[in-house]
Backbone as a ProteinNet text record, in pm:
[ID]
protein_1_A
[PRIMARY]
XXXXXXXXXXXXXXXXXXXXXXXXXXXXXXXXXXXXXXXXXXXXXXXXXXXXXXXXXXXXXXXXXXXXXXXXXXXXXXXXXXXXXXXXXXXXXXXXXXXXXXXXXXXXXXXXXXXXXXXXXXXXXXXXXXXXXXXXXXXXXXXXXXXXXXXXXXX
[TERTIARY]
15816.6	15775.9	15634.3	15565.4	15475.2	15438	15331	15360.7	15156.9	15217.1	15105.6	15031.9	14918.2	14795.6	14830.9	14752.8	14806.6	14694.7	14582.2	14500.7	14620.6	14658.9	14762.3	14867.3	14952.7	15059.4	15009.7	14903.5	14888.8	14859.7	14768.9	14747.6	14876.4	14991.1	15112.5	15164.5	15188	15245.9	15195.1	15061.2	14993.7	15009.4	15024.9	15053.7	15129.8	15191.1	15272.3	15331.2	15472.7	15464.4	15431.2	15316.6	15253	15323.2	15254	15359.2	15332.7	15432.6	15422.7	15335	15266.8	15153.5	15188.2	15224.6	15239.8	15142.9	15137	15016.7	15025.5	14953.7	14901	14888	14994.1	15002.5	14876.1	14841.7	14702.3	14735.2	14730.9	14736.8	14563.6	14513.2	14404.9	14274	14322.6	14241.2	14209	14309.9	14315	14431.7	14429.8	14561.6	14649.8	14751.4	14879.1	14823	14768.3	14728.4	14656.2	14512.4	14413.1	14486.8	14563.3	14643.8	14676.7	14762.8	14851.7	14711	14609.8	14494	14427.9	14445	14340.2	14459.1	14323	14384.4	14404.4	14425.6	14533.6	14404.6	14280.1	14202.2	14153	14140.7	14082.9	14188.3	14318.5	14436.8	14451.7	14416.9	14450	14321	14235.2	14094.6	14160.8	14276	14287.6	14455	14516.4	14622.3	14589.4	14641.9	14636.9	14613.7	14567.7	14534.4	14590.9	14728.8	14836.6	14897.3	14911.3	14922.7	14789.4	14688.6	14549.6	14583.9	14634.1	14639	14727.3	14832	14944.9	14902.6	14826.8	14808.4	14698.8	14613.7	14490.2	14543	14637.2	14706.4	14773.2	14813	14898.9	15087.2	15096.6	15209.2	15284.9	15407.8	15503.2	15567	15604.2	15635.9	15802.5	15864.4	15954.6	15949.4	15804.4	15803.4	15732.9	15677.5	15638.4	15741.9	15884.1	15998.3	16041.5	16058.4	16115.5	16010.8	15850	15832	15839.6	15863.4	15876.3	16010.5	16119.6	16265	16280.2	16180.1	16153.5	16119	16014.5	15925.8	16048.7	16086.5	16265.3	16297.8	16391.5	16496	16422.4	16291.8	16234.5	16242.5	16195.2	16149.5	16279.1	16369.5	16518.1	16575.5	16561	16587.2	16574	16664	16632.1	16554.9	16466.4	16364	16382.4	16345.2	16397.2	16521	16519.1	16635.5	16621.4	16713.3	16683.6	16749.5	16629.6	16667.9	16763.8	16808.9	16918.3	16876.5	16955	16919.1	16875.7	16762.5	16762.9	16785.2	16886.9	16957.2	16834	16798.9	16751.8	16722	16726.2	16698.4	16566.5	16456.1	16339.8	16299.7	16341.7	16346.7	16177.2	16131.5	15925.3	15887.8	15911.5	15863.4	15763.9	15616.3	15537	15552.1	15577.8	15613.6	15449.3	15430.9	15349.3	15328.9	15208.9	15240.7	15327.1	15312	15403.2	15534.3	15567.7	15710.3	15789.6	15676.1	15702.5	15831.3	15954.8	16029.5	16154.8	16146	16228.7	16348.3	16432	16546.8	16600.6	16577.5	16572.9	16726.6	16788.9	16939	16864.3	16846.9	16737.4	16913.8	16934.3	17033.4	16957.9	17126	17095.8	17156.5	17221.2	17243.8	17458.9	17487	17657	17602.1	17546.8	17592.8	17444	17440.1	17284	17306	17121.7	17149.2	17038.7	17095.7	16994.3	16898.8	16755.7	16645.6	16554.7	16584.8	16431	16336.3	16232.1	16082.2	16057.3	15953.9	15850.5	15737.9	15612.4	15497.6	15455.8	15527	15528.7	15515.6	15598.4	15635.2	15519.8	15425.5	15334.7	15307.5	15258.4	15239.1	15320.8	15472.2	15570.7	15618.3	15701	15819.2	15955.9	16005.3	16149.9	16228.4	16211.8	16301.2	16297.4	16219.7	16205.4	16255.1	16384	16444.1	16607.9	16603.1	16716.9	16782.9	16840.8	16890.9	16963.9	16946	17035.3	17138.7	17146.5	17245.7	17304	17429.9	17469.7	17468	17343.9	17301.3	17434.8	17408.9	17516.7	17538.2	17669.1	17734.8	17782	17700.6	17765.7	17893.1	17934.4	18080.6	18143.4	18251.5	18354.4	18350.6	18343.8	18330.2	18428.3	18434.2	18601.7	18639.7	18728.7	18816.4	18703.3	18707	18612.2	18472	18457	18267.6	18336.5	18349.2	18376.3	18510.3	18488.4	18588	18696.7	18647.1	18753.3	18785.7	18729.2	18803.4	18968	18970.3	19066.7	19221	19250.4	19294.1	19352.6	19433.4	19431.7	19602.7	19624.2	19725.6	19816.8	19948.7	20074.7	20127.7	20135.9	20179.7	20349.4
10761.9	10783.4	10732.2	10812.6	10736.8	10669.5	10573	10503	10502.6	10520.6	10578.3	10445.1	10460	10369.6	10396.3	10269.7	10293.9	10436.4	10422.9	10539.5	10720.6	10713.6	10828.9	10837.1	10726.9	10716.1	10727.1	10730.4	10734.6	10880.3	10916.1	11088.1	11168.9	11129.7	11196.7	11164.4	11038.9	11045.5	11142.7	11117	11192.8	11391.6	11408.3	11520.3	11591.5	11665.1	11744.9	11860	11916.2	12016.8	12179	12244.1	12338.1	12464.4	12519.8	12605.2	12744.5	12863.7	12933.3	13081.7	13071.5	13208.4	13343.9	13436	13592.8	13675.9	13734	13814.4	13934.3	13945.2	14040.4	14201.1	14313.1	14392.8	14484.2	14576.4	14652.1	14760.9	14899	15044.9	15102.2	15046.9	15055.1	15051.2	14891.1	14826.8	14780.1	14833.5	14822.2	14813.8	14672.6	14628.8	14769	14686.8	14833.2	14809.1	14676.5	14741.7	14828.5	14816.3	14927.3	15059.2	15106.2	15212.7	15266.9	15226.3	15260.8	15350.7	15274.6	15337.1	15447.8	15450.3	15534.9	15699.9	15805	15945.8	16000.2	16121.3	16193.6	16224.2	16275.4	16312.8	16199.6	16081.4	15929.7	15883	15913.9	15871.9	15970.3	16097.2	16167	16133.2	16102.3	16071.4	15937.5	15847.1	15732.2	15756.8	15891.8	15954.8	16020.2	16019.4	16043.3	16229.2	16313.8	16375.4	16510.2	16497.5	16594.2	16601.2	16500.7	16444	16540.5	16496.8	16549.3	16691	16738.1	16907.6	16929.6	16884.3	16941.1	16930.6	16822.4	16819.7	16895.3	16905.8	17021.2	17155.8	17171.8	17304	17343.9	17247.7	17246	17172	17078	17087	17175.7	17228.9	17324.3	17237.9	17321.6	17216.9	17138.8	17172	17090.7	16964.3	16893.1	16791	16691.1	16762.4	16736.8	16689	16763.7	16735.2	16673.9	16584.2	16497.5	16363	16322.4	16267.7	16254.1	16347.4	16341.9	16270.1	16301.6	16243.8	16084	16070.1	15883.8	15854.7	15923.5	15783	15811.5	15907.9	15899.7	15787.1	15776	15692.8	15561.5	15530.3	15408.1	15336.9	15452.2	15413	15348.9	15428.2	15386.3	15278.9	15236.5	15151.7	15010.6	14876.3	14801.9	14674.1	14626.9	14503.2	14462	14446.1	14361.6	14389.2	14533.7	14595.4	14724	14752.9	14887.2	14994.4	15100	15216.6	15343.6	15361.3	15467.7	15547.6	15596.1	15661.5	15809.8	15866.6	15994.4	16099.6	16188.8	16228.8	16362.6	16392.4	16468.9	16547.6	16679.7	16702.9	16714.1	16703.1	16706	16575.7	16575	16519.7	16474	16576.6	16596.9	16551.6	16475	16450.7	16325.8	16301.3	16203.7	16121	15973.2	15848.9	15838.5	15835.6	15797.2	15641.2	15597	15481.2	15452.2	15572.6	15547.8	15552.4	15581.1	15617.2	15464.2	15335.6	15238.5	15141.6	15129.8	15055.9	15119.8	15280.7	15384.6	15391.2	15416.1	15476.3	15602.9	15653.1	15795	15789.5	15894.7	15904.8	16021	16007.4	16136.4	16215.6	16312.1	16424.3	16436.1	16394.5	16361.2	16491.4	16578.6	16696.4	16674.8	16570.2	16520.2	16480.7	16351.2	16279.1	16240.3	16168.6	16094.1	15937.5	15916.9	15805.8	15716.4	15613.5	15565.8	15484.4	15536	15480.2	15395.4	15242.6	15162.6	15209.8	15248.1	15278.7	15147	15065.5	14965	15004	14890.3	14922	14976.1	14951.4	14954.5	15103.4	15181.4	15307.5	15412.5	15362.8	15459.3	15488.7	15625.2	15730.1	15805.3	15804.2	15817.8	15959.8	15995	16103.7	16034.2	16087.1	15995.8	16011	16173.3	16184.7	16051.3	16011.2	15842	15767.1	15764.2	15674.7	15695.5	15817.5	15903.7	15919.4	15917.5	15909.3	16045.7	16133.7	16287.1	16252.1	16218.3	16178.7	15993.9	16025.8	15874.8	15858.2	15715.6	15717.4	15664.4	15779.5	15734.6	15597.6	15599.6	15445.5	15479.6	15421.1	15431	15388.8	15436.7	15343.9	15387.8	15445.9	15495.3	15602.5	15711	15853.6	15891.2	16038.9	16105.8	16217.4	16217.8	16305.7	16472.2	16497.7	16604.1	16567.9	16444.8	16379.5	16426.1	16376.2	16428	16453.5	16468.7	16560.8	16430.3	16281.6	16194.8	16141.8	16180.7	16146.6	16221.5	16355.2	16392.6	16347.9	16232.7	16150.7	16068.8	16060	15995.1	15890.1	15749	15733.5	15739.7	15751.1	15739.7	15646.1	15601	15407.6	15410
13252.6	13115.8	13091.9	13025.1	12942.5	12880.5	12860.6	12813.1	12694.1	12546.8	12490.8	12397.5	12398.8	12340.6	12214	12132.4	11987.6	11934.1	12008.4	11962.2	11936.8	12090.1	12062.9	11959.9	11987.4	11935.9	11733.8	11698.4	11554.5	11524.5	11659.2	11626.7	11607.5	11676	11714.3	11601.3	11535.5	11369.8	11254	11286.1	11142.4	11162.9	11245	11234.4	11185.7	11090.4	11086.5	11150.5	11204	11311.2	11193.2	11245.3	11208.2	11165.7	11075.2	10973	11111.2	11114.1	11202.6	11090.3	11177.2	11136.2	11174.7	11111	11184.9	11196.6	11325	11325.9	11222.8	11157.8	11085.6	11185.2	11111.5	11198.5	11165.9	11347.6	11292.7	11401.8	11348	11367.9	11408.9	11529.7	11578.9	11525.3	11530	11456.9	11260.7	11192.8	11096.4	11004.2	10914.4	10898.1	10785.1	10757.2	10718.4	10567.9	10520.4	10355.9	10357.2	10405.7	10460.5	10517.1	10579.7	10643	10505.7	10400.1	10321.1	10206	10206.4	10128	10181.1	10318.6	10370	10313.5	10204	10290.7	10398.4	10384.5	10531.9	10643.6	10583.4	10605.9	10759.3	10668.6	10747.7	10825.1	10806.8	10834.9	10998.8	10978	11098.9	11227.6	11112.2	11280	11365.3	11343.4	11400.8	11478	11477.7	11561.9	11725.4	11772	11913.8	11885	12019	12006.1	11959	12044.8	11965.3	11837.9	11809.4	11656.6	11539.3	11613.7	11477.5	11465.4	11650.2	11668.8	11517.6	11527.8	11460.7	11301	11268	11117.8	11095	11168.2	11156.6	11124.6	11230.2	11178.6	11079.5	10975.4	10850.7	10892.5	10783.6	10830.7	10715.9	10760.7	10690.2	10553.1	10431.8	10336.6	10356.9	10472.6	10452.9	10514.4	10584.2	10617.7	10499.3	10398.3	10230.1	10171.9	10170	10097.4	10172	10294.2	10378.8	10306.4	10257.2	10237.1	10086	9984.5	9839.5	9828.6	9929.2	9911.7	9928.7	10056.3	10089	10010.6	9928.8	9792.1	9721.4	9678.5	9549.6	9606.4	9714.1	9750	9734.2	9836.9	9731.4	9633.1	9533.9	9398.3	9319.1	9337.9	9272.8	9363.2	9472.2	9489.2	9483.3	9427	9348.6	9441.3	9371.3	9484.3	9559.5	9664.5	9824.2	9848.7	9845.4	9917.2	9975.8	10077.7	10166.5	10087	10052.8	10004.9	10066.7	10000.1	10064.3	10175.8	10249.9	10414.6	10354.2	10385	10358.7	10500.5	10495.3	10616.3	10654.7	10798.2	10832.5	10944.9	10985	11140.3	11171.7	11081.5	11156.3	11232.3	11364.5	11479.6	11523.7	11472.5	11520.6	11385.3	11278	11210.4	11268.7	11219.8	11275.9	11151.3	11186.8	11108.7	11097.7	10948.6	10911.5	10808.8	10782.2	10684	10547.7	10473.2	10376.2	10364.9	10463.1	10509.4	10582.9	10595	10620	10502.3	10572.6	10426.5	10432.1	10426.2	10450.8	10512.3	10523.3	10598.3	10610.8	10731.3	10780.8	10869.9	10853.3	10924.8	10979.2	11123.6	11183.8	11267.7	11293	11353.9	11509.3	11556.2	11722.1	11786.6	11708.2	11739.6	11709.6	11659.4	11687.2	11484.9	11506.9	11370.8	11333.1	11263	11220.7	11247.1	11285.9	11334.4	11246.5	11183.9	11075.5	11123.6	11090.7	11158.9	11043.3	11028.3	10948.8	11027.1	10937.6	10953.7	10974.2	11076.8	11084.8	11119.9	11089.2	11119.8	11252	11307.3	11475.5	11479.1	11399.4	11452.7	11413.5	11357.1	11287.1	11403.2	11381.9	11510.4	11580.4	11584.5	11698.2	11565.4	11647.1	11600.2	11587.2	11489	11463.1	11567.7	11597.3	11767.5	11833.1	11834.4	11946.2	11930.3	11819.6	11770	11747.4	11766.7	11819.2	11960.6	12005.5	12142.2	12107.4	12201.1	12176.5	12311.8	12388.3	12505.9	12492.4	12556.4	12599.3	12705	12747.9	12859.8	12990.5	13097.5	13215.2	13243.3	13258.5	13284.8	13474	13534.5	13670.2	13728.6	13772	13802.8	13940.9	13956.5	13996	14062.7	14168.2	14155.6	14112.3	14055.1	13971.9	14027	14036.9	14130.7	14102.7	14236.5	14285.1	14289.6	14344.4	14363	14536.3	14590.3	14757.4	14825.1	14942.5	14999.3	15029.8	15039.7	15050.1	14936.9	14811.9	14687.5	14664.3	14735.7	14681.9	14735.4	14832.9	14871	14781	14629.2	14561.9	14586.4	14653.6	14723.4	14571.2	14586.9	14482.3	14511.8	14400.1	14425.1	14386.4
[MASK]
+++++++++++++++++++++++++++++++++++++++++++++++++++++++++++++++++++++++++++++++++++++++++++++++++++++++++++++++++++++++++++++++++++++++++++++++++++++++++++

């Protein structure tokens, strides 16, 4: 063990243990209050390249009414609480900032699968948050994997 000088041993009292700081999230290079202000215009020069393709080209109005339905469910929903799931199959929808808060039940092709929007996700497609398969569980082979499976003894 150590053994500490009164010089240390006073630094180590007066301290308090330090409040924990969160990084401040940033969408290349610029934080999400700034994001939430920027138009679509300023908003699309800072998307990857397929992304700008697709908004350059127009998007169709039912990805409009996928975002008119999120601010509803929002708005009615009461303070520091998660707004109702708004259910949907557009799978290629691109998560954008305002859509941060949200709850999207995105269609896996069976049921919907309810997706919180986070900052994280700006940029992605909701598909990415969807799983359309259940991933293989290895195990066992099942009767008809090979020619000595079909050997099955009777107990």
């Amino acid at each position: 063990p150590r053994k500490y000088t009164t010089r240390e041993s006073g630094k180590m009292a007066d301290t308090q243990p330090k409040k924990r700081t969160f990084r401040k999230f940033q969408y290349r290079g610029i934080e999400l209050d700034a994001l939430l202000d920027l138009n679509q215009k300023e908003l699309v020069k800072l998307f990857p390249s397929r992304i700008r393709r697709r908004f350059a080209r127009g998007l169709p109005r039912k990805y409009t009414t996928l975002l008119k339905k999120l601010r509803k469910a929002k708005k009615e929903a009461p303070m520091h609480e998660k707004p109702e799931a708004v259910k949907t199959h557009l799978r290629n929808m691109i998560i954008v900032p305002e859509m941060i808060g949200s709850v999207v039940g995105v269609y896996n092709g069976k049921s919907y699968v309810g997706v919180e929007i986070k900052a994280e996700m700006i940029g992605t497609y909701l598909a990415e948050y969807s799983i359309t398969y259940k991933p293989v569980k290895h195990g066992r082979p099942g009767i008809g994997a090979t020619a000595s499976s079909k050997f099955v003894p009777l107990k």
